[in-house]
DSSP file (Angstrom, degrees, kcal/mol; ACC not computed):
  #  RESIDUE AA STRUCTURE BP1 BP2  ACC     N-H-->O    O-->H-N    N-H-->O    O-->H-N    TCO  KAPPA ALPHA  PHI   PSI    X-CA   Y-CA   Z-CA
    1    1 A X              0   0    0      0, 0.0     2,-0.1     0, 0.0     3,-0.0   0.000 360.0 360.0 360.0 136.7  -65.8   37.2   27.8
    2    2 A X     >  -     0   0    0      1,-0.1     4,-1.3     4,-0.0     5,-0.0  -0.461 360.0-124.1 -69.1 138.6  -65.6   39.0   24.1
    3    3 A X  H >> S+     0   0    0      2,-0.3     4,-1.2     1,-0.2     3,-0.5   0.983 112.3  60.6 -48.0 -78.7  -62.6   40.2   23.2
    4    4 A X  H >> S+     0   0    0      1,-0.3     3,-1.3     2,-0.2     4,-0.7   0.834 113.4  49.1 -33.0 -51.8  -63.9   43.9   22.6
    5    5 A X  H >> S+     0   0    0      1,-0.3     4,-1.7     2,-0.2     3,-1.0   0.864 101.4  54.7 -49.5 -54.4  -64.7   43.4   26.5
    6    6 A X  H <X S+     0   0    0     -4,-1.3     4,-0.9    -3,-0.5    71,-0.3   0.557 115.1  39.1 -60.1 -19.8  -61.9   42.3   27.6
    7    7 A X  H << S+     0   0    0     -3,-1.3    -1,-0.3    -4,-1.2    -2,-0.2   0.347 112.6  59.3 -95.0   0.6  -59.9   45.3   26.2
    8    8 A X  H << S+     0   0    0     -3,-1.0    -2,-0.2    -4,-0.7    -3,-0.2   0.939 115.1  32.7 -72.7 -81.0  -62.6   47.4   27.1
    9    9 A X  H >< S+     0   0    0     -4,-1.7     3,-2.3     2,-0.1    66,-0.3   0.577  82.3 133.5 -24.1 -50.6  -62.2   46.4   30.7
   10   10 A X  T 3< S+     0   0    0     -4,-0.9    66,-0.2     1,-0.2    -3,-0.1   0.203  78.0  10.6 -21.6 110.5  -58.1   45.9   30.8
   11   11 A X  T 3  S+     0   0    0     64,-3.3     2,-0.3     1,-0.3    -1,-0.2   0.446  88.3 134.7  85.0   2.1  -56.9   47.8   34.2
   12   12 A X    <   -     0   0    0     -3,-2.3    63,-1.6    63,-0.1     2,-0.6  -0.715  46.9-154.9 -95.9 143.6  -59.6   48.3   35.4
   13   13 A X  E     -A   74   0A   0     -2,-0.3    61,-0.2    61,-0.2    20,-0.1  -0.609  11.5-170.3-113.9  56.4  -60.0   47.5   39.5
   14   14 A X  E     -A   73   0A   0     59,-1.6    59,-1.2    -2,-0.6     2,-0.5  -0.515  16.0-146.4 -71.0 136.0  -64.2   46.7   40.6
   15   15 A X  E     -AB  72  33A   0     18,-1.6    17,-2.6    57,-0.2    18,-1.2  -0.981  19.4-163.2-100.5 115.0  -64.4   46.6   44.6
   16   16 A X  E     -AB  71  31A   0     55,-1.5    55,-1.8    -2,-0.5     2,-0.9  -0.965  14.5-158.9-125.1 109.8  -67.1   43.9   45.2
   17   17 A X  E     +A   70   0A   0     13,-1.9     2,-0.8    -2,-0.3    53,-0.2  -0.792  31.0 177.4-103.7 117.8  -69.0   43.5   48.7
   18   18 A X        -     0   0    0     51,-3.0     2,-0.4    -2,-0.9    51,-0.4  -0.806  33.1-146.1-107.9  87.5  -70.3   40.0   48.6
   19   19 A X        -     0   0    0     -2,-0.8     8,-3.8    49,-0.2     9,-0.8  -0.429  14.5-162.8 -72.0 113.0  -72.2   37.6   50.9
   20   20 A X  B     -CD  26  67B   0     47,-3.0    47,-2.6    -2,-0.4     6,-0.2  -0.876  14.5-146.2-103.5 140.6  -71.2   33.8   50.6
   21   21 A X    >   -     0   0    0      4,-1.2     3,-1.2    -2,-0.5    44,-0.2  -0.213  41.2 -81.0-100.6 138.8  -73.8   31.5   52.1
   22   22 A X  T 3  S+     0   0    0      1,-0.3    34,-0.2    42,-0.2     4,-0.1   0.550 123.9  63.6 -96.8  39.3  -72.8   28.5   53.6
   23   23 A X  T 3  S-     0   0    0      2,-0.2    33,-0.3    32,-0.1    -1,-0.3   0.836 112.2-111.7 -71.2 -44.2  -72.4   26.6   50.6
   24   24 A X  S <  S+     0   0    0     -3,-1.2    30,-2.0     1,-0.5    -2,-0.1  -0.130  81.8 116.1 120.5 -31.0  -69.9   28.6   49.5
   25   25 A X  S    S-     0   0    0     28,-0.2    -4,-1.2    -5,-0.1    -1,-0.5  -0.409  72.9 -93.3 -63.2 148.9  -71.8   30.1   46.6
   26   26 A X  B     -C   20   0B   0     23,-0.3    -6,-0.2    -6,-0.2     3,-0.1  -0.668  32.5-176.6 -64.8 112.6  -72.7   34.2   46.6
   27   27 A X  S    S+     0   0    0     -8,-3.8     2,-0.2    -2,-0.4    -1,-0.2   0.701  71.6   3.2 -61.7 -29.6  -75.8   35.0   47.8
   28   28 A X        +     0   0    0     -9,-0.8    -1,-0.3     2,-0.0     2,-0.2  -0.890  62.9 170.2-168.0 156.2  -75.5   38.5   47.2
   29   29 A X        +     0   0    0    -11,-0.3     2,-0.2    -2,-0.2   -11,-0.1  -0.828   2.6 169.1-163.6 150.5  -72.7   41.1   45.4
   30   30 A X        -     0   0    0     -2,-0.2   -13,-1.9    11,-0.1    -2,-0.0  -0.474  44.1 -96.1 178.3 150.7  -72.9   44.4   44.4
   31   31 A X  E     -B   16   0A   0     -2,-0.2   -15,-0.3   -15,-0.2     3,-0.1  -0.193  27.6-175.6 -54.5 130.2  -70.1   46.9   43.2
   32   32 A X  E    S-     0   0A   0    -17,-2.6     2,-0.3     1,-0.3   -16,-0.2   0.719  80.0  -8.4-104.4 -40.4  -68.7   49.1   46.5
   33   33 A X  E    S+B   15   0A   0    -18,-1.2   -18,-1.6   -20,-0.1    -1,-0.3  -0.951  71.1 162.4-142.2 165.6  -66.4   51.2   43.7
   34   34 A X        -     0   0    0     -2,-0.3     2,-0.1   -20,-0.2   -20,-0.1  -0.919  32.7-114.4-174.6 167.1  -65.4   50.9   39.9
   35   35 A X        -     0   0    0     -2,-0.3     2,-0.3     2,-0.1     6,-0.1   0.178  54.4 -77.8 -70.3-177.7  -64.0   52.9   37.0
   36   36 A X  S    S+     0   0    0     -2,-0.1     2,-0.2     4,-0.1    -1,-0.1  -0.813  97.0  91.1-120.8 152.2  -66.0   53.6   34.3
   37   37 A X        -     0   0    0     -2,-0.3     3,-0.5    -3,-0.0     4,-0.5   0.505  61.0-162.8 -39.0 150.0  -66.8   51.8   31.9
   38   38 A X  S >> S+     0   0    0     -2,-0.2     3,-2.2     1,-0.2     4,-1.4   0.901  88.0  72.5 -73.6 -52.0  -70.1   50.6   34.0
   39   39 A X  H 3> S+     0   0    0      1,-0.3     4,-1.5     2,-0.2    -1,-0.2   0.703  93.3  57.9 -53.5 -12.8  -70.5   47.7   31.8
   40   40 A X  H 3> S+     0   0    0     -3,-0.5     4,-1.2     2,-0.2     5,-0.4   0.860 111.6  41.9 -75.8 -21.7  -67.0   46.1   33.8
   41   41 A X  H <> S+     0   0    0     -3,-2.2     4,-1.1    -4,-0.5    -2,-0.2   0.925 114.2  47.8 -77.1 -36.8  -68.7   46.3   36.9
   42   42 A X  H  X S+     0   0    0     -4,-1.4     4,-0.7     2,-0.2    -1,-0.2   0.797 116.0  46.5 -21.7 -70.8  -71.9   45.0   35.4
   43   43 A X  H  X S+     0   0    0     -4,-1.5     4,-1.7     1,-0.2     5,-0.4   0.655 111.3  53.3 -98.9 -24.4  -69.7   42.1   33.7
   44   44 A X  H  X S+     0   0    0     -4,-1.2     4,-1.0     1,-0.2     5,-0.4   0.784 110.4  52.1 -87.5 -33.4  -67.5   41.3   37.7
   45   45 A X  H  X S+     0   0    0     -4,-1.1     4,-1.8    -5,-0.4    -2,-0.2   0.965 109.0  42.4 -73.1 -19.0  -70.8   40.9   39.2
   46   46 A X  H  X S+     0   0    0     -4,-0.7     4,-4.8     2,-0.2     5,-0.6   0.911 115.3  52.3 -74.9 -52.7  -72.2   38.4   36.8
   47   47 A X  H  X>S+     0   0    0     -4,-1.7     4,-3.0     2,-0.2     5,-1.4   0.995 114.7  42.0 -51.1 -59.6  -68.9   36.6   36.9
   48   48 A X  H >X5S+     0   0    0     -4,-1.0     4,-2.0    -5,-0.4     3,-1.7   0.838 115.0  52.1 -42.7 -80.8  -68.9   36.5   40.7
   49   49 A X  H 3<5S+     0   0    0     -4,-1.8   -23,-0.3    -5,-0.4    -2,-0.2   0.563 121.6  27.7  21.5 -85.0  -72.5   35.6   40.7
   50   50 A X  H 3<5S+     0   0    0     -4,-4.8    -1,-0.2   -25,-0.1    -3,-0.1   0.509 131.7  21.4 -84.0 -18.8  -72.3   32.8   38.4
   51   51 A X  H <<5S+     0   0    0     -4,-3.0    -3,-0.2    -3,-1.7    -2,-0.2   0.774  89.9  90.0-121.9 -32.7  -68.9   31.3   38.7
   52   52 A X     << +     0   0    0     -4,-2.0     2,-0.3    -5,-1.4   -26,-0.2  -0.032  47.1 179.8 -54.7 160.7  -66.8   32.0   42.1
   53   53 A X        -     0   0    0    -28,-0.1     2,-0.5   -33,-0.0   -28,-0.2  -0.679   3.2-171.6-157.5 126.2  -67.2   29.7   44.9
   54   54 A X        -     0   0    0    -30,-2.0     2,-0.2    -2,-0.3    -2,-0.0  -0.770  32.2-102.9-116.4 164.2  -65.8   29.8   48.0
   55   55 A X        -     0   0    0     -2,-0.5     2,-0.2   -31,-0.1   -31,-0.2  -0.483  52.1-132.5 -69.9 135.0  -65.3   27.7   51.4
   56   56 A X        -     0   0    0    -33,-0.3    10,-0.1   -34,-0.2   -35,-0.1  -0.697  24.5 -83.1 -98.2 165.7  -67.6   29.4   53.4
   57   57 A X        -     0   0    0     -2,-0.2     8,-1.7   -37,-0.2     2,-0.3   0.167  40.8-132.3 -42.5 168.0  -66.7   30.6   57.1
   58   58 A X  B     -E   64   0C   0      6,-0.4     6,-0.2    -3,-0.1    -1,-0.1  -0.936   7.6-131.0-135.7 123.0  -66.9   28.3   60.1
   59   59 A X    >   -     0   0    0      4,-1.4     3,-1.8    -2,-0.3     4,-0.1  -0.252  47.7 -90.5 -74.3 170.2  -68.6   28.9   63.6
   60   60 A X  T 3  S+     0   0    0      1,-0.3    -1,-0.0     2,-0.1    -2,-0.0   0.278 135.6  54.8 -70.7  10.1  -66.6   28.1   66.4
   61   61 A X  T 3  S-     0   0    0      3,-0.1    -1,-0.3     0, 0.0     3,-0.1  -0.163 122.8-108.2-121.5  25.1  -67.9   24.4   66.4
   62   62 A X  S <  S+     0   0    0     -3,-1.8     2,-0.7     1,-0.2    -2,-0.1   0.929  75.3 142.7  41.6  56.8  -66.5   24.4   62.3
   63   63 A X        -     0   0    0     -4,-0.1    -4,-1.4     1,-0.0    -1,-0.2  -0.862  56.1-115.8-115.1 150.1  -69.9   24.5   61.3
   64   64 A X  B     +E   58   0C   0     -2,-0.7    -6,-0.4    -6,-0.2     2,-0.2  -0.397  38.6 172.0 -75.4 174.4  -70.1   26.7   58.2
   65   65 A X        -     0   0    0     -8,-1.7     2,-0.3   -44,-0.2    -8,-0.2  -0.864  35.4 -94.9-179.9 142.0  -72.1   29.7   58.3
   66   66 A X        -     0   0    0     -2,-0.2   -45,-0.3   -10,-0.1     2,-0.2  -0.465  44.1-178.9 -99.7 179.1  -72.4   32.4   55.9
   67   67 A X  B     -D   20   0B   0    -47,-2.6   -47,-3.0    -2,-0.3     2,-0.3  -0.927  32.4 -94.1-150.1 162.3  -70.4   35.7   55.9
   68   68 A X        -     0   0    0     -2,-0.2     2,-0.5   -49,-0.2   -49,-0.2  -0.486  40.0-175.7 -81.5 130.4  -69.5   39.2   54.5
   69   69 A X        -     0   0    0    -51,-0.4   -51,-3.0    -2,-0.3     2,-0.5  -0.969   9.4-160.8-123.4 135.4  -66.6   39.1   52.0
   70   70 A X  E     +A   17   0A   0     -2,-0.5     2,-0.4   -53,-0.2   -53,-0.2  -0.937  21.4 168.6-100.4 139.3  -64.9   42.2   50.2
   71   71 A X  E     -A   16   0A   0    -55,-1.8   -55,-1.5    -2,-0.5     2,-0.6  -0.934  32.0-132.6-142.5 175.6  -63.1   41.7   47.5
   72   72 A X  E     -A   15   0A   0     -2,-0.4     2,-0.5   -57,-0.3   -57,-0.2  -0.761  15.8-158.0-126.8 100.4  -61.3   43.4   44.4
   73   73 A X  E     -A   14   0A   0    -59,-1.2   -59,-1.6    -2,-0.6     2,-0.4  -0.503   7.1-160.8 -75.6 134.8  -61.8   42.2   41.0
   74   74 A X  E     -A   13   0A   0     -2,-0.5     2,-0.9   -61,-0.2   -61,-0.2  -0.861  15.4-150.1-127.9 136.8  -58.9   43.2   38.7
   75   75 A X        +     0   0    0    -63,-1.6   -64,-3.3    -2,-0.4     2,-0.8  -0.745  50.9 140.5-100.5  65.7  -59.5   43.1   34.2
   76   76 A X        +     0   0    0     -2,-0.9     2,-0.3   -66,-0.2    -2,-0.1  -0.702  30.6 150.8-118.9  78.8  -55.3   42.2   33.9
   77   77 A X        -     0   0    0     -2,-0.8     2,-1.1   -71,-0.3    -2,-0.1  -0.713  56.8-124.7-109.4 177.2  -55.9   39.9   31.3
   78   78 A X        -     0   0    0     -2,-0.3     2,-0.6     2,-0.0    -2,-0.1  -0.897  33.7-159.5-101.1 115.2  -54.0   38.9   28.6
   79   79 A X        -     0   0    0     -2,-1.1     2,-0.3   -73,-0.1    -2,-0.0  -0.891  12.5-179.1-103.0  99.8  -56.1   39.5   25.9
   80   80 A X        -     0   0    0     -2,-0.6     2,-0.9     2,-0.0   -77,-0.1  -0.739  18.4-134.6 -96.6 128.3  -55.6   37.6   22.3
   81   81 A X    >   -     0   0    0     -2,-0.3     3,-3.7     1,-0.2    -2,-0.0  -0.619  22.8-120.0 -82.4 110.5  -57.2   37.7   19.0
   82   82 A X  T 3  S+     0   0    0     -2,-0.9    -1,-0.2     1,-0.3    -2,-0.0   0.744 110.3  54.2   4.7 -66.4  -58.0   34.9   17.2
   83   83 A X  T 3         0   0    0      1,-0.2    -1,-0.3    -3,-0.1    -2,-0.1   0.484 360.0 360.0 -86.8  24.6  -56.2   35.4   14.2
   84   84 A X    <         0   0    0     -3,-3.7    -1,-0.2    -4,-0.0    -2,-0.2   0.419 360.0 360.0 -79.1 360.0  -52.6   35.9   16.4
């Protein structure tokens, strides 16, 4: 993530309702609430999207299966410049 982003974004709270597959991967995302800027909510969906993976749910015979997840992605990074 670019620096300018990452302080753009800092404190800000994106609510994500997400469906993981059972691989684990996200099938589907999209933002339930957010702040403004748009472009953080824009930038937590890609990141889910493309990087997250979870263990996906289990039937009662532990067979995986996929399922609805909510979740809250939160911009509290520590953000550094290069030349620090």
């Amino acid at each position: 993530m670019p620096v300018a982003l990452a302080k753009l974004c800092q404190g800000h709270r994106i609510s994500l309702a997400v469906r993981v597959a059972e691989t684990g991967l996200v099938e589907n995302a999209k933002v339930i609430s957010s702040g403004h800027p748009e472009v953080c909510a824009e930038n937590a969906l890609e990141v889910v999207q493309n990087f997250y993976r979870f263990k996906p749910a289990a039937d009662v015979e532990g067979i995986p299966v996929a399922a609805p997840l909510t979740m809250v992605f939160n911009y509290d990074l520590v953000v550094k410049d290069v030349a620090d």
